[in-house]
C-alpha positions in Angstrom: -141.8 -5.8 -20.1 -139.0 -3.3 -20.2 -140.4 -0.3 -22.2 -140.2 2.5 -19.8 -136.3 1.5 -19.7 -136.1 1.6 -23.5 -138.3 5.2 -23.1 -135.6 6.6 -20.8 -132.8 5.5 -22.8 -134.0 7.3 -25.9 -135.4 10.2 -23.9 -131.9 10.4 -21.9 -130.3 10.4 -25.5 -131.9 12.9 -27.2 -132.3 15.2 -24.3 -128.5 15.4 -24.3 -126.6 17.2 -27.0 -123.9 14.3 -27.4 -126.0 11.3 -26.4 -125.2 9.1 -23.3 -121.6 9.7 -21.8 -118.9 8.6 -24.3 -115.6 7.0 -22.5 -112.0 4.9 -24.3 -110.4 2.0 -23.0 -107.3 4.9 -21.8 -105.4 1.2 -20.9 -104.4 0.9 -24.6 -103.5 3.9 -25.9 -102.2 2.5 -29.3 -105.8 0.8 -29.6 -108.4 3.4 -28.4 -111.8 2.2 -28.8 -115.4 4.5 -27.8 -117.4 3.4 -25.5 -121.0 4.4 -24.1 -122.0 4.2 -20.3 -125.8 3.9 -19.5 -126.1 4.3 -15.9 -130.2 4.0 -14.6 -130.6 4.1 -10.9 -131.4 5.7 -7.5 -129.3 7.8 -5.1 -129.6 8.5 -1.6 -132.7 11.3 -1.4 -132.9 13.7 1.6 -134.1 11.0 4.3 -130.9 8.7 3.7 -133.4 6.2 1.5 -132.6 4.6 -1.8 -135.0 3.4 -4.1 -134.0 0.3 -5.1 -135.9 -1.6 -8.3 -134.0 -5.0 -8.3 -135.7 -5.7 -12.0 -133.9 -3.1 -13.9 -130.6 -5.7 -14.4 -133.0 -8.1 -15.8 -134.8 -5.5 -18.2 -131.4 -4.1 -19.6 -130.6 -7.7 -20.4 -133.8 -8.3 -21.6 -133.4 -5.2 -24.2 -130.0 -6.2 -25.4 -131.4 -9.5 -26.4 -134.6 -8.5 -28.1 -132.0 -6.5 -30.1 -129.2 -8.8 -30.4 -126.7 -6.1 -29.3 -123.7 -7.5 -27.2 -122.8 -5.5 -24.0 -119.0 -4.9 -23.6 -120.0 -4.3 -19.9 -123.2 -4.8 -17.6 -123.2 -4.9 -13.9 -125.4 -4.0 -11.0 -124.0 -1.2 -8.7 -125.0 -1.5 -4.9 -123.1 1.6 -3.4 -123.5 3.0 0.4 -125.1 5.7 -1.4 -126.9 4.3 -5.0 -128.4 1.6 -6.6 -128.2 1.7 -10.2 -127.1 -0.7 -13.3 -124.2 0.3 -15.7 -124.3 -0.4 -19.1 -121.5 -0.1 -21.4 -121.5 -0.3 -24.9 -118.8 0.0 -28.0 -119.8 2.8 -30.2 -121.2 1.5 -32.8 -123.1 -0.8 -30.8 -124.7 1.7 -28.7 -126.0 4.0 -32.2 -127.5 0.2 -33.0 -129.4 0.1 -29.7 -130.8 3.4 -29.8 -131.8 3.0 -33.9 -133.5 0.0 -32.9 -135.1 1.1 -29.8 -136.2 4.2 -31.9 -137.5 2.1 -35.1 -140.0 0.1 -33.0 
């Protein structure tokens, strides 16, 4: 169902030296905790359009509960100029996820 998702989120991770981009809870500074964004989307091309694949929530979710990982975050961004879904994941949930993805 959702393997070209789980191929880009690899792909995306190795490709980059430090995997996806790493973020901290900067609210709590006595409690700082690393997180993981996965954005996948579209932005606005040339023409003003934006390709918009309304299954790509449901894959992600799909994903996290073939491999029982609990998002901290997921939401569906619907900008002026994107359509995407944002993934955020503690740390050590995110090496799970891409382990697991890997090992299949």
């Amino acid at each position: 169902m959702s393997s070209h998702i789980e191929r880009l989120m690899v792909r995306s991770h190795d490709e980059r030296e430090n995997g996806w981009c790493k973020t901290t809870n900067a609210l709590d500074p006595n409690n700082q905790k690393i997180y993981r964004s996965i954005k996948i989307g579209n932005v606005m091309n040339c023409n003003g359009e934006i390709i918009r694949d309304h299954t790509t929530y449901g894959q992600i979710k799909y994903i996290l509960d073939k491999y029982n990982i609990e998002a901290e975050e997921l939401k569906q961004i619907e900008e002026k100029t994107e359509h995407a879904v944002e993934l955020k994941l503690q740390e050590e949930k995110y090496n799970m996820l891409i382990t697991s993805i890997k090992s299949n």
